[in-house]
C-alpha positions as CSV (number, residue, x, y, z in Angstrom):
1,X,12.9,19.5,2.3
2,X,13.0,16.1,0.6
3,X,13.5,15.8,-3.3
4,X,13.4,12.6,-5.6
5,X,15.5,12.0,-8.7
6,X,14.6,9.4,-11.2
7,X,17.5,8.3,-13.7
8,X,16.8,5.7,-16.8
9,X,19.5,3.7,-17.8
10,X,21.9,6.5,-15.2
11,X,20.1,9.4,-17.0
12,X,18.3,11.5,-15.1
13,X,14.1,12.1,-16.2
14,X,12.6,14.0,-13.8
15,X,13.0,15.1,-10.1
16,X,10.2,16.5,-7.7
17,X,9.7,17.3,-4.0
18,X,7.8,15.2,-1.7
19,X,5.4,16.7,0.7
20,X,4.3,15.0,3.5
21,X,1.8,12.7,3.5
22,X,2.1,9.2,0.6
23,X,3.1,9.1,-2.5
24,X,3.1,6.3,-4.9
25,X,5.5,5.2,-7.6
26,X,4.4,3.3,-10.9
27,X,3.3,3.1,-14.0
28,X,0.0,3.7,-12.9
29,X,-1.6,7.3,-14.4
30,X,-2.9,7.9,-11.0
31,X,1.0,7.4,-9.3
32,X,2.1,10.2,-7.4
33,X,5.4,9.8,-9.1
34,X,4.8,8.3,-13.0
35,X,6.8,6.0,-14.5
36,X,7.2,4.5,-18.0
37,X,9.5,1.9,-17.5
38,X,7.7,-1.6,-18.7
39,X,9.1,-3.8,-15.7
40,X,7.9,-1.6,-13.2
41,X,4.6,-2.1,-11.7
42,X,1.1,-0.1,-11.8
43,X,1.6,0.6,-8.0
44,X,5.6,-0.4,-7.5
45,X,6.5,1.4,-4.5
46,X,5.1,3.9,-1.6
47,X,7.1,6.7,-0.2
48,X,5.8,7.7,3.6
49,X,6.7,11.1,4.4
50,X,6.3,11.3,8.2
51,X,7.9,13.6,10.9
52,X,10.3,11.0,11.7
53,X,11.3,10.9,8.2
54,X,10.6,9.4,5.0
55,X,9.9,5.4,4.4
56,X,9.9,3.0,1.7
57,X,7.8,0.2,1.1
58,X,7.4,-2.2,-1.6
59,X,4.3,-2.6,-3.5
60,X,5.0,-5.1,-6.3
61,X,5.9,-8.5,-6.8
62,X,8.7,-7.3,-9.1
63,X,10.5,-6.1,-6.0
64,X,13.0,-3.7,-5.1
65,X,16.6,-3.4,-4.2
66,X,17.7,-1.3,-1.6
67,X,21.5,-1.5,-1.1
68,X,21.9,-4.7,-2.8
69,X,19.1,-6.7,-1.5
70,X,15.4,-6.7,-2.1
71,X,13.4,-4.2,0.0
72,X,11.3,-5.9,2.6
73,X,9.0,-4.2,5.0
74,X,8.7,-0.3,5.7
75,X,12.2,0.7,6.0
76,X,13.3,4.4,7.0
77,X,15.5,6.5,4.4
78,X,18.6,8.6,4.9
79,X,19.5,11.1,2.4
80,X,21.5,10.0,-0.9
81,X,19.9,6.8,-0.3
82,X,19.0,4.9,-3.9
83,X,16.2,2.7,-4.9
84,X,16.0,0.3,-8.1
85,X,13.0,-0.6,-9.7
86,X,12.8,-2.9,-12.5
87,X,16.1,-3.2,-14.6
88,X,17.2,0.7,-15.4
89,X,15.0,2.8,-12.5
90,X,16.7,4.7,-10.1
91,X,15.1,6.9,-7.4
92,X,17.6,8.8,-5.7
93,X,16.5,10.5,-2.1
94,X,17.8,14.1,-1.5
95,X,16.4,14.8,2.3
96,X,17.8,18.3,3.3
97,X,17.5,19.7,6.6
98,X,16.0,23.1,6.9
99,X,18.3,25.0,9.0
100,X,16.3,26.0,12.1
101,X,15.8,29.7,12.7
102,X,16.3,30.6,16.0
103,X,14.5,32.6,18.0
104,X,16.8,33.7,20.1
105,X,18.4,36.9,18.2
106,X,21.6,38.8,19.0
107,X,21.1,40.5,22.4
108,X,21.7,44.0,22.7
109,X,22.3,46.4,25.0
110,X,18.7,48.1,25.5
111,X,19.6,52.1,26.6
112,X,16.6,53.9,27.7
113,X,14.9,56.7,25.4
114,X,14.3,59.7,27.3
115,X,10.6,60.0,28.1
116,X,8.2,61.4,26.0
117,X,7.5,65.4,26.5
118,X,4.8,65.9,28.9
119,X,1.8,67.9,28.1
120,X,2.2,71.0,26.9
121,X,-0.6,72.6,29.1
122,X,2.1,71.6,31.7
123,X,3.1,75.4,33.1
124,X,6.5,74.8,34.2
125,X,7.2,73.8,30.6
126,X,7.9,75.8,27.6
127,X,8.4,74.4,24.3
128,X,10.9,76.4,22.5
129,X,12.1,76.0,18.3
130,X,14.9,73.7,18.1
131,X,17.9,76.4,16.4
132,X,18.6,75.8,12.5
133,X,22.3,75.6,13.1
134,X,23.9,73.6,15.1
135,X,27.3,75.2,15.8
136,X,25.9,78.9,16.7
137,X,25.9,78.3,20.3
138,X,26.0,81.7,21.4
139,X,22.7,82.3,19.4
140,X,21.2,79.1,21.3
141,X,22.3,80.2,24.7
142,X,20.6,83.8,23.9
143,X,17.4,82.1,23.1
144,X,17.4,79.6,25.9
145,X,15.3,82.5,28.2
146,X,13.1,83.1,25.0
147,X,9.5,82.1,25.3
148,X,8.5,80.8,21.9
149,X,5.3,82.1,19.9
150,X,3.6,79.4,18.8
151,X,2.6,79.5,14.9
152,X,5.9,81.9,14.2
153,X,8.5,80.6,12.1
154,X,7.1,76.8,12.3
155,X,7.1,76.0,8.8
156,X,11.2,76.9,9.1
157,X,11.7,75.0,12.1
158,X,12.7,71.7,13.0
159,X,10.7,69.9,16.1
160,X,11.2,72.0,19.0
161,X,13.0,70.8,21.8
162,X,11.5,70.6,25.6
163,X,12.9,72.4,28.3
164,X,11.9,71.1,31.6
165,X,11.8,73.7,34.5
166,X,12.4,71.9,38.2
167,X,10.9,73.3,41.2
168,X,13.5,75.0,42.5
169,X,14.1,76.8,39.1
170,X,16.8,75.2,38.1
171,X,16.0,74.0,34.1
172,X,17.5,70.8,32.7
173,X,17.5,70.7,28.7
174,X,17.1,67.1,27.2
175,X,19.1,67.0,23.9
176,X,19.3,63.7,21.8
177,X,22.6,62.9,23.3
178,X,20.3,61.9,26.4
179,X,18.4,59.9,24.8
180,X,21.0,57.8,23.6
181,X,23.0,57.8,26.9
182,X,25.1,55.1,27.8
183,X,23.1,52.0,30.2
184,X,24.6,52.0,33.8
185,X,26.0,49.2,35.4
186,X,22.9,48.7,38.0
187,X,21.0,48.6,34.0
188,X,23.4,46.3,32.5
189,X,23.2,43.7,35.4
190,X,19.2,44.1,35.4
191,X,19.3,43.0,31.8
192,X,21.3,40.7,31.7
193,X,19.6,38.4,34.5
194,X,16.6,39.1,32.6
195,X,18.6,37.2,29.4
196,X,19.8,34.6,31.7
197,X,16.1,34.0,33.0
198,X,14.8,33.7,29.7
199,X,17.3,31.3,28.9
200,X,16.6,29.4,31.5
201,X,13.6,28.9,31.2
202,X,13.3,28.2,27.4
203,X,15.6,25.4,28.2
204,X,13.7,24.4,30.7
205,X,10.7,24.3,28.8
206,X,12.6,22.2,25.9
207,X,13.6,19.6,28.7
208,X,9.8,19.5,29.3
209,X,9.1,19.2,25.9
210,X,11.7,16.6,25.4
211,X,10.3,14.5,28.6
212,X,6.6,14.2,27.7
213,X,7.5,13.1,23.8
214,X,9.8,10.1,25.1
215,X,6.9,9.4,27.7
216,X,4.2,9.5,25.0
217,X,6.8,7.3,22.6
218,X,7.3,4.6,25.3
219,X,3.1,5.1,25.9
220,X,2.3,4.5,22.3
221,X,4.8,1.3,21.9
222,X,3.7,0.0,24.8
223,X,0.4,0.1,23.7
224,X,1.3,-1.1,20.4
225,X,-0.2,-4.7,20.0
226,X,2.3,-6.8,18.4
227,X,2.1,-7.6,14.5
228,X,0.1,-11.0,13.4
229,X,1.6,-14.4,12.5
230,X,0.8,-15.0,8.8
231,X,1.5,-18.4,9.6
232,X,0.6,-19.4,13.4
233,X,2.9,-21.7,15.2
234,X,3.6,-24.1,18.2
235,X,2.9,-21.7,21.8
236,X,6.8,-20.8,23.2
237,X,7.4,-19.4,26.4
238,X,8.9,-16.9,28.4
239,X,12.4,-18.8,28.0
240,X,11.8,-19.4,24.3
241,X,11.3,-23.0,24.7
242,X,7.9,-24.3,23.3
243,X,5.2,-25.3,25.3
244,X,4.1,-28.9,24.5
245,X,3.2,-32.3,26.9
246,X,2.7,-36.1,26.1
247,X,-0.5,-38.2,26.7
248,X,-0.8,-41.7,26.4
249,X,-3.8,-42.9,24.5
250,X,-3.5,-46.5,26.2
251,X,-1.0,-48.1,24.6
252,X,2.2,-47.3,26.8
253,X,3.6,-44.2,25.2
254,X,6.7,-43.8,23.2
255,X,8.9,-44.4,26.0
256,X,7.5,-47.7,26.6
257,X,8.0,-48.5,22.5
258,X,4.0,-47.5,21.3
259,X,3.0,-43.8,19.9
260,X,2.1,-40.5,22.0
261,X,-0.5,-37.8,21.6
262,X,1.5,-34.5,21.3
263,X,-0.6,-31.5,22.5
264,X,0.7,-27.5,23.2
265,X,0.5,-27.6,26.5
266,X,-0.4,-24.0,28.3
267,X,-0.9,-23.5,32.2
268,X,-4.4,-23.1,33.3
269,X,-5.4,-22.6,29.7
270,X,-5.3,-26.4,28.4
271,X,-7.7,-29.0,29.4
272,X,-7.0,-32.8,28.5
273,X,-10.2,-35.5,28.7
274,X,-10.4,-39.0,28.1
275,X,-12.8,-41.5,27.6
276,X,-13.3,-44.9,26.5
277,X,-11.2,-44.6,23.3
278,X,-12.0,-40.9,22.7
279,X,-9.2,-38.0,24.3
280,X,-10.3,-34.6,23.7
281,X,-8.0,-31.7,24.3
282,X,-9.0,-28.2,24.4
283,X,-6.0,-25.9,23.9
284,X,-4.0,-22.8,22.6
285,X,-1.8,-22.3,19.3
286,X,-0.1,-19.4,17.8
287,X,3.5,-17.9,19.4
288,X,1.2,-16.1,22.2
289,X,-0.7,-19.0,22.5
290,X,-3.9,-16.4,21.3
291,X,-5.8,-19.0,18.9
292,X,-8.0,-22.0,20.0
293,X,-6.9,-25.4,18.9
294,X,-8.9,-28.6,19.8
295,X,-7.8,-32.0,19.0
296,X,-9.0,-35.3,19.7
297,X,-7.7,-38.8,19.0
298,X,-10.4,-41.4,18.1
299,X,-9.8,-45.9,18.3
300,X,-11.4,-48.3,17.4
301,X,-11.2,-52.4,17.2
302,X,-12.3,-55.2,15.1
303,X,-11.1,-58.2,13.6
304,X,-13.0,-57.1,10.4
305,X,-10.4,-54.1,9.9
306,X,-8.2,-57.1,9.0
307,X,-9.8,-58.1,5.8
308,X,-10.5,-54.2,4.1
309,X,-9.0,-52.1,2.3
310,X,-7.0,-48.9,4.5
311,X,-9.2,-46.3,2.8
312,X,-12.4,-48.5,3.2
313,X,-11.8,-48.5,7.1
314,X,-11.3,-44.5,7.4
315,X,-14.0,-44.3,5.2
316,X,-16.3,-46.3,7.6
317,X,-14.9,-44.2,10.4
318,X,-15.2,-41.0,9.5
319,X,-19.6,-42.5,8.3
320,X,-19.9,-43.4,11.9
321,X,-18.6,-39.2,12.9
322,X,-21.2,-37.7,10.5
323,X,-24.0,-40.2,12.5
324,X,-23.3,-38.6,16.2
325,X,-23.2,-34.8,14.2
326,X,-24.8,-34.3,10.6
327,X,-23.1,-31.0,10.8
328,X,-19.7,-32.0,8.3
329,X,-18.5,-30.7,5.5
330,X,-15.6,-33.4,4.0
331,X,-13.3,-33.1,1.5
332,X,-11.6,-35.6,-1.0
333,X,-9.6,-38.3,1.3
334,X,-5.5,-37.7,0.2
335,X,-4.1,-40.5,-1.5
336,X,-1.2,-42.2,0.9
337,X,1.7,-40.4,2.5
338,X,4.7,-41.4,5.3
339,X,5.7,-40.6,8.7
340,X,9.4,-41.6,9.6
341,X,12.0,-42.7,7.7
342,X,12.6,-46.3,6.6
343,X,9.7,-48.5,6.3
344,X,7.5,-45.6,7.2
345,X,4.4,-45.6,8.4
346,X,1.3,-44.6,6.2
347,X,-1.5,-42.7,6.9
348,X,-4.7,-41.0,4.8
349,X,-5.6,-37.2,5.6
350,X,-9.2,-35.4,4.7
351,X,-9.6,-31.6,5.5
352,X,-13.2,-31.0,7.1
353,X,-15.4,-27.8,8.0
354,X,-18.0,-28.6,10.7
355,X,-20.2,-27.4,13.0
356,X,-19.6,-27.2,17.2
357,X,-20.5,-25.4,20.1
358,X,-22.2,-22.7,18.1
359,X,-19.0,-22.3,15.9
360,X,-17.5,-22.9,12.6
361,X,-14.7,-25.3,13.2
362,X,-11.8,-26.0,10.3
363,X,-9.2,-28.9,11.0
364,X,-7.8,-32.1,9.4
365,X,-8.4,-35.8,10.3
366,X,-5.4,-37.9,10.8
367,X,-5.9,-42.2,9.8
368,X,-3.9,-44.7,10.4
369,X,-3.9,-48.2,11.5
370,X,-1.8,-51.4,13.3
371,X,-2.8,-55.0,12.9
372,X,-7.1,-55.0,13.9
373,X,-6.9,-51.3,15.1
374,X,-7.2,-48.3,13.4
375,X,-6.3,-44.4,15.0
376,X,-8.1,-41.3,13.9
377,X,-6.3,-37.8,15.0
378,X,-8.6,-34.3,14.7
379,X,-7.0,-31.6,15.1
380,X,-9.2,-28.4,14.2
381,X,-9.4,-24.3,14.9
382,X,-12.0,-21.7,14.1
383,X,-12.4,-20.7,10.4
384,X,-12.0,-17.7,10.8
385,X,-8.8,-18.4,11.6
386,X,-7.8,-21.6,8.7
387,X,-5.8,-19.0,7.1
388,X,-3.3,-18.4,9.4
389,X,-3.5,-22.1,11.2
390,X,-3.8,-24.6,8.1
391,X,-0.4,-25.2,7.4
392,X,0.3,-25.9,11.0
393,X,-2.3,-27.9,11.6
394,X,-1.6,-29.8,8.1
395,X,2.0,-30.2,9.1
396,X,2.3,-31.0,12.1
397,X,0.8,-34.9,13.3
398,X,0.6,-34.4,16.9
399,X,1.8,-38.1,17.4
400,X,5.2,-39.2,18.5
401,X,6.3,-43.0,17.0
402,X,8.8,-44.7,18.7
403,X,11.4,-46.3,16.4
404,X,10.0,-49.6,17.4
405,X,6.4,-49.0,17.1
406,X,7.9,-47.8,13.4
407,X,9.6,-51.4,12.5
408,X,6.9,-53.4,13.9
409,X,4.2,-51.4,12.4
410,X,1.9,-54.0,10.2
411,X,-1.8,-54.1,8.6
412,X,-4.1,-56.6,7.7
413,X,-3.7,-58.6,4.1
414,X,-7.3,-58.2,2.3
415,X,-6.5,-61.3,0.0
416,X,-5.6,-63.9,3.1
417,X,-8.7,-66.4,3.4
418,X,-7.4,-68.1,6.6
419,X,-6.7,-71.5,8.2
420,X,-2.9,-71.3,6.8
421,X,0.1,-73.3,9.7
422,X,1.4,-70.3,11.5
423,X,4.1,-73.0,12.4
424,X,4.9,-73.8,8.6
425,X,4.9,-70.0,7.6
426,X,7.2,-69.4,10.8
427,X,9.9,-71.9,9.4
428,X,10.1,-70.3,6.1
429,X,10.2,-67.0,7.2
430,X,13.3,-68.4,9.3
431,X,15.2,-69.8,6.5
432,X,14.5,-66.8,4.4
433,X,16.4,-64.6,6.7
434,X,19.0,-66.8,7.6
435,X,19.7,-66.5,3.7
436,X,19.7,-62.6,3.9
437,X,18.3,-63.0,0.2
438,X,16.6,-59.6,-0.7
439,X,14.4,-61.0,-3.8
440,X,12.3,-63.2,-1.0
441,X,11.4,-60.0,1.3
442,X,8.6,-59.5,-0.5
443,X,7.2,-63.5,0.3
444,X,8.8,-63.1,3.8
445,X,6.7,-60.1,4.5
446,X,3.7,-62.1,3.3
447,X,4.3,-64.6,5.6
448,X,4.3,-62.5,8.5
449,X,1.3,-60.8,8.0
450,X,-0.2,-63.6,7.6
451,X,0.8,-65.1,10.9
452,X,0.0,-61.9,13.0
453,X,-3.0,-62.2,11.0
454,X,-3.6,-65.7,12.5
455,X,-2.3,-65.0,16.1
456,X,-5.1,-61.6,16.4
457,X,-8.0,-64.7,15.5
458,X,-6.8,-66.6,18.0
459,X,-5.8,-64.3,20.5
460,X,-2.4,-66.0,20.8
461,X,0.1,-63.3,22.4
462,X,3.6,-65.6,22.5
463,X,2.3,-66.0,18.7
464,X,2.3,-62.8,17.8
465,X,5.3,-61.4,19.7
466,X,7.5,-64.0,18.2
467,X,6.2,-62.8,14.4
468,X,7.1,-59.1,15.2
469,X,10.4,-60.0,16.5
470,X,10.9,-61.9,13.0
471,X,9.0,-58.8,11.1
472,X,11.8,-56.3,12.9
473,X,14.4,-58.4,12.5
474,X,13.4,-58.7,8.9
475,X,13.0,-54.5,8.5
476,X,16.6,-54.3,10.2
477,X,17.8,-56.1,7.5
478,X,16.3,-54.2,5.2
479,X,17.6,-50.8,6.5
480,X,21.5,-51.9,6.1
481,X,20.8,-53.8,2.7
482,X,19.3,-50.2,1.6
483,X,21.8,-47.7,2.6
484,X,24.9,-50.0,1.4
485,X,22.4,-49.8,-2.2
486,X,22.3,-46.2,-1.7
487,X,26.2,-45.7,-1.4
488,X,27.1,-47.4,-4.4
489,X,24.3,-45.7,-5.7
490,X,26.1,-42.3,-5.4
491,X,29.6,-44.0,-5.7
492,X,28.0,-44.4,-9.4
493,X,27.3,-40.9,-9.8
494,X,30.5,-39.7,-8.7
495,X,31.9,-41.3,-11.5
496,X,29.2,-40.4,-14.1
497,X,28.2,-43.9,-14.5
498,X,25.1,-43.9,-15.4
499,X,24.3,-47.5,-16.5
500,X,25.4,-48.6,-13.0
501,X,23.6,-45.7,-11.3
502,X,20.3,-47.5,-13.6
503,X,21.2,-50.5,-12.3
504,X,21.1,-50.0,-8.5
505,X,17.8,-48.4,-8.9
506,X,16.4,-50.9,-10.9
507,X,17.8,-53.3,-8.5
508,X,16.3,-51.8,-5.4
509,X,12.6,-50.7,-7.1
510,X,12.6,-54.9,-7.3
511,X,13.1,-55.6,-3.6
512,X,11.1,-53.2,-2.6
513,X,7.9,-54.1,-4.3
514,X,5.2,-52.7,-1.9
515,X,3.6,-49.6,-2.1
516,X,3.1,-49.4,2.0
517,X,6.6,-49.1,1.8
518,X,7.8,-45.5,2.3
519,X,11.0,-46.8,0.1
520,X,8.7,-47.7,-3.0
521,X,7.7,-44.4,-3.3
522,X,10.9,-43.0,-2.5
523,X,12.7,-45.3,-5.6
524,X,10.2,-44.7,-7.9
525,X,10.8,-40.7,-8.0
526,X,14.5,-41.1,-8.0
527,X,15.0,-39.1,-4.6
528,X,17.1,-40.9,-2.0
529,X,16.7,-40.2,1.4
């Protein structure tokens, strides 16, 4: 028998018994279980009463604590247990055991009656009237040859007696003292192997019984698929490492100082294909690997990149998609965001719905660009699965940078006409950093861009490897300049100074002046990395 109590404010309201089946507690007039309480929900909380016991499960967004902590999923009961709804509801849980009855009563010692009087038509038989009182013996021994009348004196008389006559003459009365003779020893051993073989085999048949629930049990939760991801993640394996490989879309990997195409990577389920500047891969997401995931990784070239605008070039890219399939559905392209730390490297995002292979597809497109070529990354899944799969697919790039593809990461200047002295701009760009002067970053930057700028015209490789060894020295620079900022930055909040806190920030929002810098972003809201 299980029984709730519901105290207000450690008053108790009401109490009840739950039968099995659901029951719902709230303030709702169709609750199981009615509450008044104004911080407790319509539906707040379900009671399960199963035969493996009663559960709780939380209904409302309100929540409820169980033992000091909120009450997640369906959790099993014991008895006294308490839950609190809102600020001043309490349900208290009384589960009492009904004490089994057993079916196995007293055993007792079974002595046979004596058997039934034969048929009175029987002619060795004659019934004769039982005597009225029981200590006149002589006046029973006198009647014992008697042959009774029948009809005579039976309104008087108690139930007459039998006498049974043997064959040989020789009459044997049966009194009630036979009938409730003692059991011999040959009797008592009979019975009591008859007790043990019921035992037996009652305990027998509970071993049974036991057996084939465990067996169903084990059936039933092997059976039992496991529960869902609400959110799927990267494939993992049977040693709890996830399952993931490299490609290399042409320009050396990030071992060898470029970018990698990250993929999950499962055995005979994942296929990789490339082509001139396409690689499509056809693989598996989620823990079990379960969902489809497809992702491809578009380049292109031109010297015209050089001279647009970074959301004018994706916008041109993603023009030339909808031309090979009509089938697309795009959303509003993001404004900029970061990969890595330091300088950063930025990229544009646009979430897309198409159709493919006689399916709906939902997945995200990935831009971003170095010098005169620009990167587009797909990654996509069914739609009816974007529920589950969007945040991974949104958060997670797919790409690995190399910490030197990172500092020597540059795009094209849409204001530089040409024709400029890479030699010239290489000279200043020396003396600037042999100054270490932060203020003329900014021009040194310029300068550089400008001369890779010149040196992808002309093709000239020494050119161009000498200007990125200048633009990493130059981001090197950078890096130490901007942490020692950021430690006197925090010095200066130690110590509650705040005008020299303003004035490190202030300081550093100057030098870093360009918004394709991850640290112009990061100044200007105030959060250090």
């Amino acid at each position: 028998m299980i029984r709730y109590l519901i105290y207000v404010d450690h008053e108790k309201t009401q109490e009840g018994e739950l039968s099995p089946g659901e029951h719902i507690a709230g303030r709702s007039h169709s609750a199981d279980i009615h509450l008044t309480e104004p911080d407790v929900s319509g539906k707040h909380l379900k009671l399960d009463v199963t035969p493996e016991g009663i559960f709780a499960e939380n209904l409302s967004s309100h929540g409820t604590i169980f033992q000091g902590s909120p009450l997640g999923s369906r959790r099993k009961m014991d008895d006294g247990d308490v839950l609190c709804l809102g600020k001043k509801v309490e349900i208290r849980l009384n589960i009492q055991e009904e004490s089994p009855t057993s079916g196995d009563e007293e055993k007792k010692t079974v002595i046979p009656a004596a058997p039934p009087p034969e048929d009175a038509d029987d002619p060795d038989k004659t019934a004769i009237p039982r005597q009225q009182a029981a200590g006149d013996a002589d006046s029973r021994s006198d009647d014992r040859n008697k042959t009774a009348i029948p009809g005579k004196d039976e309104e008087n008389s108690p139930e007459p007696q039998q006498i049974s006559t043997s064959g040989n003459g020789e009459e044997i009365q049966k009194t009630d003292v036979m009938r409730t003779r003692l059991a011999s020893l040959e009797e008592m051993n009979l019975l009591r192997n008859a007790d043990r073989k019921r035992s037996t085999g009652k305990l027998f048949k509970y071993i049974l019984g036991g057996i084939g629930a465990i067996a169903v049990l084990v059936l039933l939760y092997s059976l039992k698929s496991s529960p869902q991801e609400v959110n799927l993640t990267w494939p993992v394996g049977s040693d709890g490492y996830e399952l993931g490989a490299f490609t290399d879309p042409g320009s050396g990997g990030h071992k060898a100082g470029a970018f990698s195409l990250a993929y999950p990577s499962i055995k005979g389920k994942t296929r990789v294909e490339q082509k001139q500047g396409r690689i499509t891969i056809n693989t598996w997401f989620g823990k079990d690997a379960s969902v489809p995931l497809r992702i491809i990784f578009i380049q292109k070239q031109s010297i015209d990149f050089l001279y647009k605008e970074r959301k004018q070039v994706f916008s041109s890219m993603l023009s030339d998609l909808q031309k090979e399939n009509k089938r697309w559905n795009l959303a509003q392209i993001s404004d900029v965001f970061f990969i890595g730390s330091e300088n950063g490297l930025p990229c544009l995002s646009v979430e897309y719905r198409r159709e493919a292979d006689n399916e709906s597809w939902y997945g995200e497109i990935l831009f971003f660009r170095t010098g005169d070529q620009a990167y587009m990354r797909m990654a996509e899944t069914l739609v009816s699965e974007r529920a589950r799969g969007q945040n991974f697919i949104s958060n997670t790039p797919f790409l690995k940078f190399s910490t030197q593809y990172l500092q020597g990461h540059w795009e094209g200047n849409p204001d530089y006409k040409g024709g400029a002295d890479t030699s010239v701009m290489l000279d200043e760009v020396s003396k600037h950093l042999a100054k270490q002067a932060p203020f003329e970053w900014a021009r040194t930057y310029l300068l550089l861009q400008n001369t890779l700028m010149e040196s992808v015209k002309s093709r000239n490789q020494a050119l161009m490897q000498n200007a990125l060894t200048q633009l990493r020295r130059l981001r090197s620079m950078q890096t130490i300049w901007y942490n020692s900022q950021k430690i006197q930055y925090y010095e200066a909040n130690l110590k509650n100074d705040h005008q020299q806190e303003s004035a490190v920030l202030e300081l550093c929002k100057t030098v870093f002046s360009s918004p394709d810098d991850l640290r112009y972003f990061t100044l200007r809201r105030n959060v250090w990395e």
